[in-house]
C-alpha positions as CSV (number, residue, x, y, z in Angstrom):
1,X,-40.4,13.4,9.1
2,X,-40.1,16.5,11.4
3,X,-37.5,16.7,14.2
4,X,-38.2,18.9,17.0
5,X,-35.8,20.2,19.7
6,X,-37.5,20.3,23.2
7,X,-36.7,21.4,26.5
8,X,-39.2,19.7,29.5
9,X,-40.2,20.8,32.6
10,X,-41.5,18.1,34.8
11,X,-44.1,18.7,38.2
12,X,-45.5,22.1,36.1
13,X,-49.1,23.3,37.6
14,X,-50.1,23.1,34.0
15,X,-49.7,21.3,31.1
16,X,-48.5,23.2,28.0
17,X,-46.7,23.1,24.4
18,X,-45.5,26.4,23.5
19,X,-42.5,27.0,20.3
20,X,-40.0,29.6,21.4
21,X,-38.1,32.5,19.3
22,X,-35.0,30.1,19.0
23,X,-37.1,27.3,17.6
24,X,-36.8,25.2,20.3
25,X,-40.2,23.8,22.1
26,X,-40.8,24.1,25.5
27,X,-43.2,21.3,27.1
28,X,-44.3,21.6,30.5
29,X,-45.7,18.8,32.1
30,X,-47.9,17.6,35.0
31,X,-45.9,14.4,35.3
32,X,-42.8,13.6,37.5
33,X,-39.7,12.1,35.5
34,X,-40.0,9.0,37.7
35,X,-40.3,5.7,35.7
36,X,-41.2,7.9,32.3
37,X,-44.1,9.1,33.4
38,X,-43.0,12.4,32.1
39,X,-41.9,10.9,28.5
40,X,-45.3,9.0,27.9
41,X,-47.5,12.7,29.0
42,X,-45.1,14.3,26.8
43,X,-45.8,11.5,23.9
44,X,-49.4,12.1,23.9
45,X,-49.1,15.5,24.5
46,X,-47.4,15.8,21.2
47,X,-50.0,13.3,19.6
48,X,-52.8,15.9,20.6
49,X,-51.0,18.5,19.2
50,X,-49.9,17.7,15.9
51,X,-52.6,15.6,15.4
52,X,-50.7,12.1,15.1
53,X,-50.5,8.6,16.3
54,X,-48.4,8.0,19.5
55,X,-46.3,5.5,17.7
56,X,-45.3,8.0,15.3
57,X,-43.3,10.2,18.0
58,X,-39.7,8.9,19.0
59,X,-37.7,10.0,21.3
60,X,-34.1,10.2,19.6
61,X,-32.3,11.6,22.4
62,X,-32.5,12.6,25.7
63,X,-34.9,10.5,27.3
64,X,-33.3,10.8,30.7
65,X,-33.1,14.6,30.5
66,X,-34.7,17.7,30.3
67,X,-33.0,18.6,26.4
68,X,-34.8,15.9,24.0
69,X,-34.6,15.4,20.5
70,X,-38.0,13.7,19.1
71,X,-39.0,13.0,15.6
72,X,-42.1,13.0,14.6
73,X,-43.1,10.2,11.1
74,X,-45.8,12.1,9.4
């Protein structure tokens, strides 16, 4: 199981998954945080990425903010 610290930036031009110097992940995402359309982009953005299912990735905390906590089941 891997936890990873995220910061999300809604409404971006692009989308992107980049880890910064502090170890925290920085997502940015096409989506607008309206009705967690921003949470399921950022889901299967982190599917593509590390290469899991979408049911593996839980959001722990933070789901109404732009800080998240999200575990990953490997």
């Amino acid at each position: 199981m891997r936890t990873l610290q995220l910061k999300v930036k809604p409404n971006a031009r692009t989308q992107s998954l980049a880890q910064g110097d502090d170890g925290v992940w920085l997502a940015q995402l096409k989506s607008p945080p309206v009705d967690g359309k921003a949470n399921a982009e950022l889901i299967a953005l982190l599917s593509d990425h590390f290469a899991c299912r979408k049911a593996d990735i839980t959001i722990k905390a933070g789901a109404g903010g732009r800080m998240k906590l999200v575990t990953i089941r490997d």
